[in-house]
N, C-alpha and C positions, 0 to 999 in steps of 0.2 A: 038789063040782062043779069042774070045770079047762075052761077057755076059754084059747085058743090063740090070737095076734095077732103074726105076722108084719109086719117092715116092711123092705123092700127102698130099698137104699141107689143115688143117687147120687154120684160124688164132688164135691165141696164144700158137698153140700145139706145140713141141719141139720133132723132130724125130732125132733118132741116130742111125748110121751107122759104125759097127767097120771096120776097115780097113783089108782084109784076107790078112793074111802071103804068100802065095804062089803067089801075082798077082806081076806083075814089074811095071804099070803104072795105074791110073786111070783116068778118063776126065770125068770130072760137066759140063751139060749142066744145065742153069735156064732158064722156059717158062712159059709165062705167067705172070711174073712179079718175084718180083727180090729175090733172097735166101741172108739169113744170115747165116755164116760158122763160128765156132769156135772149137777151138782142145780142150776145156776143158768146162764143165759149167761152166758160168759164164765168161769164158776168154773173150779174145780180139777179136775183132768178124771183119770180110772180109765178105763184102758184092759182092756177083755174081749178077752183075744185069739182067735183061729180054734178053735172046738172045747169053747175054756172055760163053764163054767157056772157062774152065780153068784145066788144067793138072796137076796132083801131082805125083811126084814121089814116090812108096808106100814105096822103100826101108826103105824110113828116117820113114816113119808111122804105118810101119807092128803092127797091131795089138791094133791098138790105135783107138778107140772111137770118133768120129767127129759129132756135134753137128748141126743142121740143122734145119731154122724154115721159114715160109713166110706165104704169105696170103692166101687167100680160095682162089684155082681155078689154084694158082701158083704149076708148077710141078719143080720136080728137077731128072734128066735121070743123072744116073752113068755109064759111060762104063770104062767094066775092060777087060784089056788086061793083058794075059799070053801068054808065049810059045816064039820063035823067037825072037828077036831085046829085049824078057821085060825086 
């Protein structure tokens, strides 16, 4: 099963995203220009740049919080994969 959650970015707004217990993978796509990621406010921040695509395993993050900001216009697509092979 793959469910799709887009979230469209203001500049200096700060969106958050918990991580659901039941998925086995997730994959960030940034469009439009580039996403900052950090597991904590205020943490160590991983930047996705325009276009990049990056995979997390949810196991290690079930249920934890991830922090997400970028500019006006820039989007950031979550796909979450359950069921088979997650």
């Amino acid at each position: 099963m793959l469910k799709i959650i887009n979230i469209a970015f203001t500049t200096g707004s700060v969106e958050t995203y918990t991580v659901p217990s039941n998925i086995g993978s997730m994959a960030i796509h940034a469009a439009d220009g580039d996403v900052i990621m950090t597991s904590e406010a205020g943490g160590d921040e991983w930047t996705i740049y325009e276009g990049e695509k990056e995979s997390l395993n949810t196991r290690d993050i079930s249920n934890e919080v991830i922090y997400f900001s970028g500019s006006t216009g820039t989007t950031l697509e979550i796909r979450l994969m359950k069921g088979v092979l997650s």
